[in-house]
Every structure is written in C-alpha cells, then in structure tokens.
N, C-alpha and C positions, 0 to 999 in steps of 0.2 A: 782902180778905186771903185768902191760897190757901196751906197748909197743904199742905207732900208730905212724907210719911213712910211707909216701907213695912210700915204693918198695925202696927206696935210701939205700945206702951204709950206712946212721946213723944208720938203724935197725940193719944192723947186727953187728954194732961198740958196740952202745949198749946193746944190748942181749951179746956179748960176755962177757964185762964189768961184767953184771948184772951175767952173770953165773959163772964167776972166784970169784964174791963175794959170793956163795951159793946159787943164786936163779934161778929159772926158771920160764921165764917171757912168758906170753902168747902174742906173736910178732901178728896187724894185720897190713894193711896196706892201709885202707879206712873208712872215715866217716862211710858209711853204714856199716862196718864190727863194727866198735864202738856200732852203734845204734841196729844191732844184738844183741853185744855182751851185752849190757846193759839190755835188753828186757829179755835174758834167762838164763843169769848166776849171779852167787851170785858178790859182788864189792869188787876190788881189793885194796890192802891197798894202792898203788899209782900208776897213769898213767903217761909216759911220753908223751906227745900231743906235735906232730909235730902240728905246726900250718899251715903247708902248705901243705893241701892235697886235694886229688883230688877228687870232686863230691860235697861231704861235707865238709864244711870248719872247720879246727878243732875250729871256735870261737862257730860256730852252735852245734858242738858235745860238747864242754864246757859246751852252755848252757845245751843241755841236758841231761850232767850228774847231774848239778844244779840242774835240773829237778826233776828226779830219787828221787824217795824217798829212794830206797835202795842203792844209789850210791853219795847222793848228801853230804856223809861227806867224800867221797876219797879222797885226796890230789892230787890233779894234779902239775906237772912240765910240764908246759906250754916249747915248743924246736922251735927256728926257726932259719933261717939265716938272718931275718929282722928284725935288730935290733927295729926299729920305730915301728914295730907288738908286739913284745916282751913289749915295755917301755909301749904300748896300753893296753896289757892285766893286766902288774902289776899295773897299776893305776885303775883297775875296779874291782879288787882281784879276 
C-alpha cells in the first residue's frame, strides 16, 4: 500500500490506521516521489492519492499511474478536502 499526501497530519493519521490493521504502507509525500516511485518498484495493491499536492498534481500522478503498464490495475482511493475535486475525479473513474 502507498500512501501520498503532502507532509499533512492525514499521512500520519493514515499510516497509523493502516498499521493497527496489519499493514505497513510505504508513506510519500510528493508527485515526483509517486512518479519515482512508479518508475522503480513493483505496484502496490492500493494508493491513497491526496489530491492536493505539491509540485505534481495528484490528477497528473492519477494519470500516470493509468499510464503505468505495471501500475495501471492499482486501485487508487483518490483523499481530498475539496469536496468539488473529489465529486470531479469519481465522475471520470
């Protein structure tokens, strides 16, 4: 599991979350740490994608997990605080 949120208190709400249920989630906290991460390691069974990050937009990192031949059947869980962003991404799946 791969955890992007930029630097806020949700990553570590989250990760904490995700580790009381069994798992340990690889936390980053930048588009370009995504588009790293996509490029050299194998794909995670699911992302949570803050949509509000910095540099690289988490819609741009979306795409390129689409992208991704080895990445583009993850399940993403698109997270934001805008709601209008949020209602944007589940109408384009």
């Amino acid at each position: 599991m791969l955890i992007v949120e930029n630097g806020s208190h949700y990553a570590e709400v989250l990760s904490g979350i995700v580790k009381q249920a069994g798992h340990w989630p690889q936390v980053v906290d930048t588009g370009r740490e995504v588009l790293e991460t996509i490029a050299s390691e194998t794909s995670p069974t699911l992302v949570l994608l803050g949509l509000d990050l910095l540099g690289i937009s988490g819609e741009d990192v979306m795409n390129a997990i689409k992208r991704s031949p080895e990445w583009n059947k993850v399940f993403i869980l698109a997270i934001s605080e805008d709601r209008e962003m949020v209602r944007k991404h589940e109408e384009l799946g």
